[in-house]
C-alpha positions as CSV (number, residue, x, y, z in Angstrom):
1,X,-102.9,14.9,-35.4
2,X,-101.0,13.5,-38.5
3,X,-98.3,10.6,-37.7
4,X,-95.4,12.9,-38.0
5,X,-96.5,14.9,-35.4
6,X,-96.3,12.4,-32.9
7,X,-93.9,13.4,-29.5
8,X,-91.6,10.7,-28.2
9,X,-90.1,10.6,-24.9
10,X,-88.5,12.0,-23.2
11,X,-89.9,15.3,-25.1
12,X,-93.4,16.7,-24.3
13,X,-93.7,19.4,-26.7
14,X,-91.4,20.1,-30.3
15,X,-92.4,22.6,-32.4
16,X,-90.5,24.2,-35.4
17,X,-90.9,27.9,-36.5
18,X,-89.0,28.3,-39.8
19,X,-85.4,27.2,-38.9
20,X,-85.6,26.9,-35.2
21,X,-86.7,24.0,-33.1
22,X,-88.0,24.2,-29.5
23,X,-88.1,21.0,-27.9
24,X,-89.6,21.0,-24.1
25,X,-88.2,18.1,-22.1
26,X,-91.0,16.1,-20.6
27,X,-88.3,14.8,-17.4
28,X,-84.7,14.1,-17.1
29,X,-83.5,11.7,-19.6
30,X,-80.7,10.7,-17.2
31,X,-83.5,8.7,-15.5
32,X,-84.7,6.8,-18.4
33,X,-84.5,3.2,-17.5
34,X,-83.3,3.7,-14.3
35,X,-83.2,0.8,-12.3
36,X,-82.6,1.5,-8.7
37,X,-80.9,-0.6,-5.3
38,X,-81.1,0.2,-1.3
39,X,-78.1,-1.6,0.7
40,X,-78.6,-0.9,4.2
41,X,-75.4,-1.9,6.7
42,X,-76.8,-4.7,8.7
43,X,-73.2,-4.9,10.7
44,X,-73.5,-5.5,14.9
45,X,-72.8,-1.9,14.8
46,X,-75.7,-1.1,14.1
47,X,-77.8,-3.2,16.2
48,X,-78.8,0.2,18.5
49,X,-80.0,1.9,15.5
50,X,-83.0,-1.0,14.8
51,X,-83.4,-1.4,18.3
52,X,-84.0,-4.7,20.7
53,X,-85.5,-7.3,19.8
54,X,-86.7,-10.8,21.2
55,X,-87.0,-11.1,24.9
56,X,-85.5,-7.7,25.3
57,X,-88.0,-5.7,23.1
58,X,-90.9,-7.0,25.2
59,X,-89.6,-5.0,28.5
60,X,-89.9,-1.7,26.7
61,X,-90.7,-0.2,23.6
62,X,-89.0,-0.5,20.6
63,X,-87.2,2.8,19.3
64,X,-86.4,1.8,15.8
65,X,-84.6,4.4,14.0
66,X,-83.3,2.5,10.9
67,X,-87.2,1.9,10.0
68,X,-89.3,5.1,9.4
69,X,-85.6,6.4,7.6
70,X,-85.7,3.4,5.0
71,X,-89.6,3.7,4.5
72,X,-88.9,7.9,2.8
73,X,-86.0,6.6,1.2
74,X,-87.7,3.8,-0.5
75,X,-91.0,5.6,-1.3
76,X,-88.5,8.2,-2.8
77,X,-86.6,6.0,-5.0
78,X,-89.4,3.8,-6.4
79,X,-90.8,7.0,-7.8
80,X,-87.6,7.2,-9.7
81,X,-87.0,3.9,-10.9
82,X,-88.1,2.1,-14.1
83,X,-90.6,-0.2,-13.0
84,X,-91.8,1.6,-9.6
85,X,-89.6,-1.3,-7.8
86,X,-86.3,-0.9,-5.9
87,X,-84.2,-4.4,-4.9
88,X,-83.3,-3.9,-1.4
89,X,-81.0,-5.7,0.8
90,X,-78.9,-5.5,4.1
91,X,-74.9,-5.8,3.8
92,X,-72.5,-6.7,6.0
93,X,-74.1,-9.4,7.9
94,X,-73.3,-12.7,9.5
95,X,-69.3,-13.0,8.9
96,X,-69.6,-9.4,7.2
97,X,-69.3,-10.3,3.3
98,X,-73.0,-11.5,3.2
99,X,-76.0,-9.8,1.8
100,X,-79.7,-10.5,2.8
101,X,-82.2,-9.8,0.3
102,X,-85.5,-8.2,1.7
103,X,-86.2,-8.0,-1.9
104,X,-88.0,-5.4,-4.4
105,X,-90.6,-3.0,-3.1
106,X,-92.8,-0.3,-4.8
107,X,-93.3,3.0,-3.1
108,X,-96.7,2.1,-1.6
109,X,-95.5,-1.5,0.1
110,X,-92.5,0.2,1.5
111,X,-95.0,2.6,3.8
112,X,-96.1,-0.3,6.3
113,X,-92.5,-2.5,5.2
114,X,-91.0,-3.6,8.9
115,X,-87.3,-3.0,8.6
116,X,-86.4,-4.8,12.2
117,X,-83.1,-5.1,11.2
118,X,-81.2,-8.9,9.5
119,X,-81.5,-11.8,10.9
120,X,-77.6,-11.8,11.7
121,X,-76.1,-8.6,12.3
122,X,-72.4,-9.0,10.8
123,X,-69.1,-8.9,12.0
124,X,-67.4,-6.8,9.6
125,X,-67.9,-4.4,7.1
126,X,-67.1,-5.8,3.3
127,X,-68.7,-3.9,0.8
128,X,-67.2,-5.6,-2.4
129,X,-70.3,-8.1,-2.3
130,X,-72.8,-5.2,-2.7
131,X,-70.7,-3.9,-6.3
132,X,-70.8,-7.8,-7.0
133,X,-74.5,-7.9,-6.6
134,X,-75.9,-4.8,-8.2
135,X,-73.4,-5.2,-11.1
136,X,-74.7,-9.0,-11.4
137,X,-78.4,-7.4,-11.2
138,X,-78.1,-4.8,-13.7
139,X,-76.6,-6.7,-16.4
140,X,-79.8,-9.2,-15.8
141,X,-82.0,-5.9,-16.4
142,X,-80.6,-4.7,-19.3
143,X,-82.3,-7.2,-21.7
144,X,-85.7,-6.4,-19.8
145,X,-84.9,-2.2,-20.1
146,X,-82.6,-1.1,-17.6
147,X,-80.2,1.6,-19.2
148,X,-78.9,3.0,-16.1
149,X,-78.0,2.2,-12.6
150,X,-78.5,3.4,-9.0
151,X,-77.0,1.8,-6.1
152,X,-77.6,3.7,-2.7
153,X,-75.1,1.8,-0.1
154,X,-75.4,3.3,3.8
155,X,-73.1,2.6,6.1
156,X,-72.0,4.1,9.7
157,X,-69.0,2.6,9.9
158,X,-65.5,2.0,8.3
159,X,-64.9,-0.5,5.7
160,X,-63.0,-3.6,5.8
161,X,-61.7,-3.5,2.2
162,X,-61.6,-0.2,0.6
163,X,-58.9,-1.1,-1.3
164,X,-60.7,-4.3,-3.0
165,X,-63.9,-1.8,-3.6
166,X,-61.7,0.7,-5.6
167,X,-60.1,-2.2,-7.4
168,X,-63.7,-3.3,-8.4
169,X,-64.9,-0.5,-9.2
170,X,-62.0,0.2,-11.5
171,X,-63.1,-2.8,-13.6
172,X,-66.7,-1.3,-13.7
173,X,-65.9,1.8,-15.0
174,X,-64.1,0.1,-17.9
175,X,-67.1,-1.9,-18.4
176,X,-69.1,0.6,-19.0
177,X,-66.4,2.7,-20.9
178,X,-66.6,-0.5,-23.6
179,X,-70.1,-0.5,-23.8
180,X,-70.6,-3.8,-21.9
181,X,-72.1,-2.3,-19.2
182,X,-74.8,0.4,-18.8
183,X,-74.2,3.8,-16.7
184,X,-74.0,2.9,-13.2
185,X,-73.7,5.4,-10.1
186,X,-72.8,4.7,-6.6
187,X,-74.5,7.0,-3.9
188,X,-72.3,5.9,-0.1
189,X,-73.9,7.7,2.5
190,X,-71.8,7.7,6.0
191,X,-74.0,8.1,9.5
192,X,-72.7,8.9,12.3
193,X,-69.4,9.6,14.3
194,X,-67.8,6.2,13.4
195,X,-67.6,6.9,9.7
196,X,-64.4,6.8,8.0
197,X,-64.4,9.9,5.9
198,X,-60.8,10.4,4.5
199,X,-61.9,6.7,3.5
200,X,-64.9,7.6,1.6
201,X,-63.0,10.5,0.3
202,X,-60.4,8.0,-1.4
203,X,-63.0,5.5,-2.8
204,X,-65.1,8.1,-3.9
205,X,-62.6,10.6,-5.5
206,X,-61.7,8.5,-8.3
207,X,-62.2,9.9,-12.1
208,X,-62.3,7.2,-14.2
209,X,-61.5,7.7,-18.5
210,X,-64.0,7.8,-20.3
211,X,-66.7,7.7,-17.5
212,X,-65.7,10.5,-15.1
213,X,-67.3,9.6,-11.2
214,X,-68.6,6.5,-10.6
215,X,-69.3,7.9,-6.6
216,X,-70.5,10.6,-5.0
217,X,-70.6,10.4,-0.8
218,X,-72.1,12.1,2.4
219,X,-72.4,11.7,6.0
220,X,-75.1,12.4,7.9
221,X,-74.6,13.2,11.6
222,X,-77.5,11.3,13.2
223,X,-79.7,8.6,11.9
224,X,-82.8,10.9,11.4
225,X,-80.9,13.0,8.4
226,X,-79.8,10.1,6.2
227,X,-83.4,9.7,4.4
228,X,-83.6,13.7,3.0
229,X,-79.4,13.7,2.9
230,X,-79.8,10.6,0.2
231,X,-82.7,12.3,-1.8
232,X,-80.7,15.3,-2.2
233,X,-77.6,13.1,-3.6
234,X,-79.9,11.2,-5.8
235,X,-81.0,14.3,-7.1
236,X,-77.5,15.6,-7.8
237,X,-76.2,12.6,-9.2
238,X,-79.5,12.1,-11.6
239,X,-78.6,15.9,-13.1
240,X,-77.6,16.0,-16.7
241,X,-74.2,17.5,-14.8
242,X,-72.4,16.9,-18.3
243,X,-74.8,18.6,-20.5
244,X,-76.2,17.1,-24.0
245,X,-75.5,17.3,-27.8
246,X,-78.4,17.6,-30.2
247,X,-77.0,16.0,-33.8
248,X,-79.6,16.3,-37.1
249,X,-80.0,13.2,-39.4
250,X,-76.8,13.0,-40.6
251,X,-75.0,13.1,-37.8
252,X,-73.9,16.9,-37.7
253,X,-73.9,18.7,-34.2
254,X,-76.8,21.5,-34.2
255,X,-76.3,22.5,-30.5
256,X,-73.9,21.7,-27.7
257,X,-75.4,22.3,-23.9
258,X,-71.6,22.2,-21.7
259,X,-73.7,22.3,-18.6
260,X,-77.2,21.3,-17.1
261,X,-79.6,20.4,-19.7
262,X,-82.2,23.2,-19.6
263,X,-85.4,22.1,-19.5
264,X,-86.5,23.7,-22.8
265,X,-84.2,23.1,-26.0
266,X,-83.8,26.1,-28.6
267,X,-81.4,25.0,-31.7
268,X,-80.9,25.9,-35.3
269,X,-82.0,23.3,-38.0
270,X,-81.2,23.2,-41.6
271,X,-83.9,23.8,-44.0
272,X,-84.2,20.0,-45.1
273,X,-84.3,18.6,-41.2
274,X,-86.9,16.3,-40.6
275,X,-85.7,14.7,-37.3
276,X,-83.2,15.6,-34.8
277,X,-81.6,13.5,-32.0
278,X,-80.3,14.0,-28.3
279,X,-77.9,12.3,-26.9
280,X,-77.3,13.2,-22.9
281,X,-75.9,10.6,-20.7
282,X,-74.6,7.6,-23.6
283,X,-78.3,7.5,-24.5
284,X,-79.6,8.7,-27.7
285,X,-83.4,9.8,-27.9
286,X,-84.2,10.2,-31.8
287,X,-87.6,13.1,-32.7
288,X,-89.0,14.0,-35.8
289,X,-89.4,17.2,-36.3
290,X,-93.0,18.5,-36.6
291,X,-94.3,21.0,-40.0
292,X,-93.7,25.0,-39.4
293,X,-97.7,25.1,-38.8
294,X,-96.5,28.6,-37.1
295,X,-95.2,30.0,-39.7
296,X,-97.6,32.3,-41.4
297,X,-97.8,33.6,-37.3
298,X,-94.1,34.0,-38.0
299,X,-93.8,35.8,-40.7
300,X,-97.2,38.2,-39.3
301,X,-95.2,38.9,-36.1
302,X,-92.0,39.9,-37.7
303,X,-94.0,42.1,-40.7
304,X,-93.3,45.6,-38.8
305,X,-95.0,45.7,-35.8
306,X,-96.5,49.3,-34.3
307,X,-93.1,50.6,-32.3
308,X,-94.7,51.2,-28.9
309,X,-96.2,47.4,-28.7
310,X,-92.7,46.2,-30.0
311,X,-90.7,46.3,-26.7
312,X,-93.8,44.8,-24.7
313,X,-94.3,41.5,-26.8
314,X,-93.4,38.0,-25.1
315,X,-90.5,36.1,-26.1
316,X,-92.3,32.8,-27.9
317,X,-91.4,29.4,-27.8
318,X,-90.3,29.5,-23.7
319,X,-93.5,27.4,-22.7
320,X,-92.7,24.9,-19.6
């Protein structure tokens, strides 16, 4: 296979017949470099949820709920982050405004992980530490490959200081507006009747210029939901919602997608193209373009063909 054949990602197949390119994405670009975070609430609140332990736990057994929920949800994000690894921590603990690192765990140690609960369940509920900390964390990933951000934060109770969180994340948004700081998405997931929605609804509701949403939000009713309620907001949020723009070497734009990015890319090239690039998400994935090796096929297919086997032949260039 000559050199200038060669398929980056996050393309698995380009080809070019004549004028038109067909590029087959080989995953989401969104997820390129993602770097992913779990903050569970560790507030008294939700001492129930992890169950007794000490003394108590030895006089029956122990019905942890929290556990077998965190162990999907972390197999489920490791497969999406960068490095197979996802830093996780519980908020809210001792006076509220502390954060207690379990630290990072691949898919596979997450299976057997005991989640029993932190050490010191808190006495409030301030989630401006946990922006603090993933913000602090992803700008010491970016030099080592993170291009995007993921914090999942759960919570089953009302916060302490929504307004300092909006403030905050305000500030990100213009961060990463200016280029100082990567993509970053917040998924808050609510469980339980306790939850504050019309609160999450405010924090989350903000559209901020030049990024859009920074949040998106849920609430699960019972603890057993929250594990398959957070993959399917992870999914949502990791969507190329805002489409893509494909530009050629000089910078022209060959093909504007407004909505989800299709998996398979059709655009126009001019005669002279010899690489194209897509940008989707502020990342920009540069391809050369491959030699029309189907173009005597091309020019065979469109030579007159019998008129009864006309209607019956396959659309090309649609393979997934």
């Amino acid at each position: 296979m000559a050199g200038h054949e060669v398929i980056k990602r996050p393309f698995s197949d380009v080809h070019r017949m004549g004028n038109k390119v067909v590029a087959t994405l080989l995953h989401d670009p969104t997820v390129e470099g993602l770097d992913v975070a779990l903050y569970m609430d560790g507030s008294a609140s939700m001492e129930n949820e992890y169950g007794p332990r000490g003394i108590l736990a030895k006089l029956a057994p122990v019905k942890n709920q929290v556990e077998p929920q965190m162990q999907w949800m972390l197999e489920y994000l490791a497969n999406k982050d960068r490095d197979g690894k996802v830093r996780v921590a519980y908020w809210a603990t001792g006076d509220g405004t502390q954060i207690e690192m379990v630290g990072d765990l691949t898919g596979p140690e997450a299976k057997g992980y005991r989640f029993p609960g932190p050490r010191a369940y808190g006495k409030a509920t301030v989630m401006l530490p946990v922006l603090r900390d993933f913000v602090a964390h992803i700008k010491q990933q970016v030099p080592v490959g993170a291009k995007r951000g993921l914090a999942v934060i759960i919570t089953d109770s009302q916060l302490n200081d929504a307004q300092d969180v909006m403030a905050y994340a305000t500030q990100v948004a213009k961060e990463i507006a200016s280029g100082r700081l990567p993509r970053i998405n917040f998924v808050f997931v609510g469980v339980g009747s306790n939850v504050d929605e019309e609160q999450m609804e405010e924090v989350s509701h903000t559209k901020y210029p030049g990024v859009g949403h920074l949040w998106c939000h849920r609430i699960a009713d019972r603890m057993e939901e929250m594990a398959e309620l957070v993959a399917v907001l992870v999914d949502e949020t990791m969507t190329v919602a805002a489409g893509g723009t494909v530009f050629d070497e000089q910078g022209a734009i060959l093909k504007t997608y407004e909505g989800r990015l299709p998996a398979v890319l059709e655009f126009d090239v001019p005669a002279q193209c010899k690489a194209f690039t897509l940008e989707v998400a502020g990342q920009r994935f540069t391809q050369p373009i491959p030699e029309d090796h189907d173009d005597d096929d091309h020019d065979e297919d469109e030579a007159e063909p019998p008129p009864a086997q006309a209607p019956a032949r396959p659309q090309r260039g649609h393979r997934h």
